[in-house]
C-alpha positions in Angstrom: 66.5 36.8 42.5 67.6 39.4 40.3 66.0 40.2 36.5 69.1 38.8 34.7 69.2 35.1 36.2 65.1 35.1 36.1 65.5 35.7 32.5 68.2 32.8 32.1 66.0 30.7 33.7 62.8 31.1 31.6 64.8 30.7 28.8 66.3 27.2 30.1 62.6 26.0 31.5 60.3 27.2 28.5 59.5 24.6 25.9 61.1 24.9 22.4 59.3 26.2 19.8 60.8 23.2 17.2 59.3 20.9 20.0 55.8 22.3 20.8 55.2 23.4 16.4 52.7 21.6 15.4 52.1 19.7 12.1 48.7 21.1 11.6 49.9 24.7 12.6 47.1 26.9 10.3 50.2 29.9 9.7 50.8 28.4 5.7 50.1 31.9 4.8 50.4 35.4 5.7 47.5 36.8 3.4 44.2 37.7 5.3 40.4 38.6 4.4 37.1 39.0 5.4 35.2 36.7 3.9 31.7 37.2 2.2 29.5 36.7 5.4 31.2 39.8 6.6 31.5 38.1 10.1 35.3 36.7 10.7 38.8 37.0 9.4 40.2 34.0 7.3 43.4 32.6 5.4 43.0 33.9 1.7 43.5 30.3 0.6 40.2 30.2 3.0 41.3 28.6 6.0 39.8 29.8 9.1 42.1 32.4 11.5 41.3 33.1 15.2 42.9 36.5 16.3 43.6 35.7 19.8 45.6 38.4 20.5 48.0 39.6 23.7 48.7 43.2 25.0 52.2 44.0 24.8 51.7 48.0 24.4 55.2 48.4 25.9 56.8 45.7 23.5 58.4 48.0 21.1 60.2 50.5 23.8 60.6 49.0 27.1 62.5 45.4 26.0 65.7 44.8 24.5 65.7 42.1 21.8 66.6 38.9 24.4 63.7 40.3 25.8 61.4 40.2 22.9 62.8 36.9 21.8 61.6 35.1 25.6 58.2 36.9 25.3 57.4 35.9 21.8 58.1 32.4 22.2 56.3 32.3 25.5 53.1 33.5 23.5 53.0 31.1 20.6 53.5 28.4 23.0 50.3 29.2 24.4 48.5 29.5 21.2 48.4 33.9 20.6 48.0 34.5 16.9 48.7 38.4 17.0 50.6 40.7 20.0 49.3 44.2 20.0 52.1 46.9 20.5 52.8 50.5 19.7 54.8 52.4 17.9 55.3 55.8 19.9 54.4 54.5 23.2 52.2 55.8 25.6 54.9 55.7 29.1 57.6 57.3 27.1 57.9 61.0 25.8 59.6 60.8 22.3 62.6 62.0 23.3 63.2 59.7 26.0 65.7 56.6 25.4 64.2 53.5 25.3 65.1 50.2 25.8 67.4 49.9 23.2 69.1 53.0 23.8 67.7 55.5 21.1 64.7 57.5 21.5 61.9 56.8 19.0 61.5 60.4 17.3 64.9 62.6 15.8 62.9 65.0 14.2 59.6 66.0 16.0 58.2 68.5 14.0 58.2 65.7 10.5 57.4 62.8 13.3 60.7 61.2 11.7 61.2 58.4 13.8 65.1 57.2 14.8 66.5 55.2 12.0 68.6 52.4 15.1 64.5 52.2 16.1 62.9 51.4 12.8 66.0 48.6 12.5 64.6 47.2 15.4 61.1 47.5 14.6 61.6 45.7 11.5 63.9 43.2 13.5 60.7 42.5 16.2 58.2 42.1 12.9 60.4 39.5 11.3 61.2 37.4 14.8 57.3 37.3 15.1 56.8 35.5 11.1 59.6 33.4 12.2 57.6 32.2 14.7 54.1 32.3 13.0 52.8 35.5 14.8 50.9 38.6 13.6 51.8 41.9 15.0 48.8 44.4 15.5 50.7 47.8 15.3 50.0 51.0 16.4 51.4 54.0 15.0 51.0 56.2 18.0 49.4 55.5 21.0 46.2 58.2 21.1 47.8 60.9 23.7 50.7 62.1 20.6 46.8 63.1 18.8 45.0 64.2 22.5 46.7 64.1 25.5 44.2 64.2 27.8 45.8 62.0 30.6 48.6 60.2 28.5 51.9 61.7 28.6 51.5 63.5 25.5 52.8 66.2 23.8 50.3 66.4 21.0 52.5 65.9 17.6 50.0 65.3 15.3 48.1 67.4 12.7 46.0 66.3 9.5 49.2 66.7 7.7 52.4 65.3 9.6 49.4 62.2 10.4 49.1 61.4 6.8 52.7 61.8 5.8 53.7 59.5 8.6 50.7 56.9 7.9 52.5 57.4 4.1 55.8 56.5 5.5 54.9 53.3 7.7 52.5 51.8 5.1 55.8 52.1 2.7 58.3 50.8 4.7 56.1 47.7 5.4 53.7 46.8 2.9 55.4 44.2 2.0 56.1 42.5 5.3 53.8 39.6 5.4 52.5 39.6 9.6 51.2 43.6 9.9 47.6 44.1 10.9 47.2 47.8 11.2 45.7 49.2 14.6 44.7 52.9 14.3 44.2 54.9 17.6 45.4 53.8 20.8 42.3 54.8 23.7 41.5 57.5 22.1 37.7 58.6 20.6 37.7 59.4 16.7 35.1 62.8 17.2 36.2 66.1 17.0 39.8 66.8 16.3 40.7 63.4 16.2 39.1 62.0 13.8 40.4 64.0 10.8 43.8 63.2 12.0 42.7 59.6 12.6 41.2 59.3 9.1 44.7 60.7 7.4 46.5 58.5 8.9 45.2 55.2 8.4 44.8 56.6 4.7 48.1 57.6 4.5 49.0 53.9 5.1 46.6 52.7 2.6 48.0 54.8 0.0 51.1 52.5 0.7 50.0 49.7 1.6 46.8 48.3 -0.1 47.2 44.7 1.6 46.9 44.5 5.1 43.7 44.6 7.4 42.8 47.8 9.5 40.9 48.5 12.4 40.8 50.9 15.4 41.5 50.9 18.8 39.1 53.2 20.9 39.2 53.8 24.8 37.1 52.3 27.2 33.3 51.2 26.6 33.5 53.0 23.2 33.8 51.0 19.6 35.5 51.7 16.5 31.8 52.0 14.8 30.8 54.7 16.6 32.6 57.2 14.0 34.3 54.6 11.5 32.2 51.8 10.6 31.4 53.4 7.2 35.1 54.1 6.4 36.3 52.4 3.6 40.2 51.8 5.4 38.2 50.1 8.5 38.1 46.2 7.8 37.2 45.6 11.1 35.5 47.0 14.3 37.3 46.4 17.7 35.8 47.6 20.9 37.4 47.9 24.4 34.9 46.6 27.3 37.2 47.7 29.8 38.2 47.7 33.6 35.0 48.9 35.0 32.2 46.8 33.9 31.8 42.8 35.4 29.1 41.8 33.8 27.9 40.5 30.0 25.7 44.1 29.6 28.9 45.6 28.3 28.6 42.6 25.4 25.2 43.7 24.8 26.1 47.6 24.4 29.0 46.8 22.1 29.5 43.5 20.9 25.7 43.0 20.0 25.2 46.6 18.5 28.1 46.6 16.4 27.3 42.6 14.9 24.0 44.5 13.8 25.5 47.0 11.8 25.2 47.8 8.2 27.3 46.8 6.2 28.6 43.9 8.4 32.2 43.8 9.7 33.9 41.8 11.7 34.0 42.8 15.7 36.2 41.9 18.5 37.4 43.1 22.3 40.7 44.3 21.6 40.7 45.4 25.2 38.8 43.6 28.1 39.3 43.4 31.7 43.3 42.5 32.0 44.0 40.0 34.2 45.4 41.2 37.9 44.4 44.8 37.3 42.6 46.6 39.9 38.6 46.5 39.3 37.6 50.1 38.5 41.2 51.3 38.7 40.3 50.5 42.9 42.4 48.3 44.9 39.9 48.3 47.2 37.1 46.2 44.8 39.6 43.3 44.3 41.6 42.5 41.4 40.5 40.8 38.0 40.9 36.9 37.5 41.0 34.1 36.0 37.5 34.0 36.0 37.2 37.1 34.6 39.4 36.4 31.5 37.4 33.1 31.0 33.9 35.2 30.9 35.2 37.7 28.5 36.7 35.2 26.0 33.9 33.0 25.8 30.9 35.5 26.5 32.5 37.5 23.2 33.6 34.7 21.5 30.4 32.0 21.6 28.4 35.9 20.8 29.8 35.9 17.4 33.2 38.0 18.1 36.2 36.9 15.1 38.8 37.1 18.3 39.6 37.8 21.6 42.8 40.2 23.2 43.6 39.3 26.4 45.6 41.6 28.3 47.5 41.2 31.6 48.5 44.4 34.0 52.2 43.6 34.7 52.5 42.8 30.9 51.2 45.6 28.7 53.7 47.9 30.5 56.3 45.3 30.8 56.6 46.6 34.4 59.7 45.9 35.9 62.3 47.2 38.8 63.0 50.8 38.5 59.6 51.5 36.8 56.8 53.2 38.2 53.8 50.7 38.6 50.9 52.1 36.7 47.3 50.6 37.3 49.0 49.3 40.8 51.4 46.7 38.8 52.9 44.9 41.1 54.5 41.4 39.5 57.0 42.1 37.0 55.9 41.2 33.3 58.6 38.3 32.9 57.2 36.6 36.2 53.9 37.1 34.5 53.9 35.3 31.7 52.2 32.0 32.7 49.1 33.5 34.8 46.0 31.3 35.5 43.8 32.9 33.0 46.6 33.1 30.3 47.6 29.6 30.3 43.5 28.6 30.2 42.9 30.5 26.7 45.1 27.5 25.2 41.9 24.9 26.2 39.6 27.1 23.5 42.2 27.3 21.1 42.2 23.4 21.5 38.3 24.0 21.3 38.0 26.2 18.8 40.3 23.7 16.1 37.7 21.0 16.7 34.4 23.2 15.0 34.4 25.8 11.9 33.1 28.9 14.1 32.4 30.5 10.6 29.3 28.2 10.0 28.0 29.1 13.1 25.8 32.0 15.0 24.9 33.2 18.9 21.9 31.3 20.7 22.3 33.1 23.6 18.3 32.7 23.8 18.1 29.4 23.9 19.5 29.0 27.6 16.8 29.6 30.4 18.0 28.9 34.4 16.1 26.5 35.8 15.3 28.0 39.7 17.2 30.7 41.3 19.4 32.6 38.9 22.2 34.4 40.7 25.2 34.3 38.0 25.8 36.4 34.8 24.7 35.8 31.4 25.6 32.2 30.2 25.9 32.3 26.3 25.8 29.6 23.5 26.9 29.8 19.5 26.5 26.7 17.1 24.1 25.5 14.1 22.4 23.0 12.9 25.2 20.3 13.6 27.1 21.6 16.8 25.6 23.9 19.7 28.6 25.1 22.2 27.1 26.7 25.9 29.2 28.6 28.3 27.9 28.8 31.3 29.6 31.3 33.8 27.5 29.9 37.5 24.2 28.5 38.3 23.0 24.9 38.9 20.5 23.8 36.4 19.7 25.1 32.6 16.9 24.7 30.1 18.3 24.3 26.4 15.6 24.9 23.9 17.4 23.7 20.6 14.5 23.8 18.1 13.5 21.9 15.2 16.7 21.1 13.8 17.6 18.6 16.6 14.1 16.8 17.4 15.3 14.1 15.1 17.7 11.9 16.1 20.4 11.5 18.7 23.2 13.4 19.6 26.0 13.6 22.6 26.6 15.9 25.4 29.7 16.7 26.7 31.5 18.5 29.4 34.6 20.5 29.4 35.8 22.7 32.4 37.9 25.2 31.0 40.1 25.9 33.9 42.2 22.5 32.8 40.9 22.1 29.9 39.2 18.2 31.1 36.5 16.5 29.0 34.0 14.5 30.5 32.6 11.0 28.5 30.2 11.9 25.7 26.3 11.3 27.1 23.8 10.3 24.2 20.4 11.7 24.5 17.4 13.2 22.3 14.6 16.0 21.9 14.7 19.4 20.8 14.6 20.3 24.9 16.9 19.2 27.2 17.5 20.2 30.6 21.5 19.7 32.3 22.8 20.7 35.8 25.9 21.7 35.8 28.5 19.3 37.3 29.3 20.9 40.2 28.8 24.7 41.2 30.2 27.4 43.3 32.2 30.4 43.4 34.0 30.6 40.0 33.0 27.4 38.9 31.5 28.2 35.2 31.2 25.3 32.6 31.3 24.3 28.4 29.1 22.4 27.4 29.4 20.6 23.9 26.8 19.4 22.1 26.8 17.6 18.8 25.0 15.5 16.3 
């Protein structure tokens, strides 16, 4: 079937935005803050905001606008808040036509950027509002400040960094759905991070409104050389391709919620869905199951939000493109994988419970017998406890004083479709479950409230 009729037809079978909208949809306002707990992101009228982000690196370069307009509406229909793509790409040189014909840079030595490419940069930024969606933007992607194995060249210097952070925090200060993403797999030491530094303050000399945070490469956070920078709002971390199991979580995720003063943390990049593990074909491929263990292990850990990424997607592979990371789906025939259609049963879960009120109890959970799964996690307070349980058979919950008084109800959800089981009443500050049924990618949510 050839791109052009695939593309008619996700058009034709996709639901309508005016149909799927909700009336409760939280995007009332633009405007967003940390709030005085340090720990999430919320509304500025103080409504709570889940970045649940996608990877769509190759948004800006590789897709024309009918293009942009099926992939955007495909994601808020399955509840992304914020798509993360880049400026100067990482796939094309700067003076290599993109998608829309033009090549993103005129003048390379002022990092001028092609005026038909802004227009459609700004066209991409107000299509996502229109549909309720924040766009995490990249100026560069980190090989135009060190190659090392991007595609390069190097353009930026201390002083061309800060003049272009100057012009983009300009040109959209004022445009209501920006969160600012500095970076792009890159470290922040040596070199880098005085050219890192003048360009996110270049922006915020412009722009003195929206959130910033960084974007550093594999099992590296943006705290290990920016947490006491006064343009870094929040931290993000990148877990990765290599790693399988919840240890990364306690390198990153745990270190940087420890940190003084307290920011807000998420995985801007964990394992993508259908990417080979450790860059091998020959170890298998990332899941479902995979995606479902990194959102809820960071999430019910105290992470603000979750990016999920997908291989076929971030470079928007397609035919007449080289695969890179063994691609080999293209992105439009991607769109409703397994895992990515199962982030829509949190979403669904995290609407029922203020996540701001609560904290990780990861301690509470003990296996009961032989213990041959990863870390299960849980996250709640004194009125609502939320487990995940990735495997196993039976579990130990140890839920303290707070709940030896009075009954409360159990509940199961299995978040591969999202189906809840009938609330069980019970009592006691211990408890012991089994999971409802076990095996091979069979992990588990269980809900428990007062």
């Amino acid at each position: 079937m050839g791109k052009r009729l695939c593309l008619i037809l996700l058009i034709l079978l996709s639901v309508s935005w005016d149909s799927y909208a909700r009336q409760d949809d939280p995007f009332t306002s633009f405007e967003l803050q940390i709030p005085a707990n340090g720990r999430y992101i919320e509304y500025k009228n103080g409504s709570s905001f889940l970045y649940l982000g996608d990877t769509a690196w190759s948004l800006l370069s590789r897709l024309t606008k009918d293009e942009v307009s099926l992939y955007l509406k495909n994601r808020k229909e399955k509840g992304f808040t914020v798509i993360q793509t880049v400026i100067l790409p990482e796939l094309e040189a700067w003076n290599e036509r993109l998608a829309i014909g033009v090549p993103s840079i005129v003048d390379v030595d002022s990092i001028r950027l092609h005026p038909v490419y802004l227009e459609h940069i700004d066209w991409v930024l107000e299509e996502a509002e229109r549909l309720g969606l924040f766009i995490g933007l990249l100026p560069t992607w980190g090989d135009k400040v060190d190659k090392q194995w991007g595609k390069g060249p190097e353009l930026f210097d201390e002083k061309n960094a800060r003049n272009y952070g100057r012009m983009l925090g300009a040109r959209y200060a004022d445009v209501p759905n920006v969160i600012w993403i500095i970076g792009g797999d890159r470290g922040g030491d040596g070199k880098n991070k005085a050219i890192w530094n003048a360009m996110a303050e270049g922006i915020k000399e412009m722009d003195k409104t929206h959130l910033m945070t960084f974007h550093p490469q594999g099992e590296h956070s943006s705290s290990f050389w920016f947490h006491q920078a006064g343009w870094l709002d929040f931290n993000m971390f990148q877990s990765g391709h290599f790693q399988t199991s919840y240890k990364i979580y306690e390198r990153l995720l745990e270190t940087d919620r420890n940190l003084n003063p307290v920011k807000p943390v998420l995985d801007g990049e964990p394992r993508y869905e259908d990417i080979p593990i450790d860059f091998d074909e020959k170890k298998g491929r990332f899941i479902a199951y995979d995606i479902r263990k990194t959102l809820y292990q960071s999430i019910l850990s105290g992470a603000c939000g979750y990016t999920y990424g997908c291989n076929n997607i971030w470079q928007m592979y397609d035919a007449g493109r080289s695969p890179q990371c063994a691609a080999r789906f293209y992105w439009y025939d991607s769109l409703d994988m397994e895992g990515c259609c199962q982030l829509h049963f949190f979403y669904t879960l995290w609407n029922q419970f203020d996540f701001r009120t609560a904290n990780p109890l990861k301690d509470i959970l003990i296996p009961v017998g032989r213990y041959d799964c990863d870390e299960a996690v849980a996250f709640g307070n004194a009125a609502f406890v939320i487990c995940y349980f990735p495997g196993g058979d039976r579990w130990q919950i140890r839920l303290g004083n707070n709940w030896e008084d009075g009954r409360y109800t159990l509940q199961w959800m299995n978040p591969r479709n999202g189906k809840m089981s009938l609330e069980k009443r019970t009592e006691g500050e211990e408890i012991e479950v089994q999971l409802p049924e076990k095996g091979n990618e069979s992990d588990w949510i269980l809900i428990i409230k007062k």
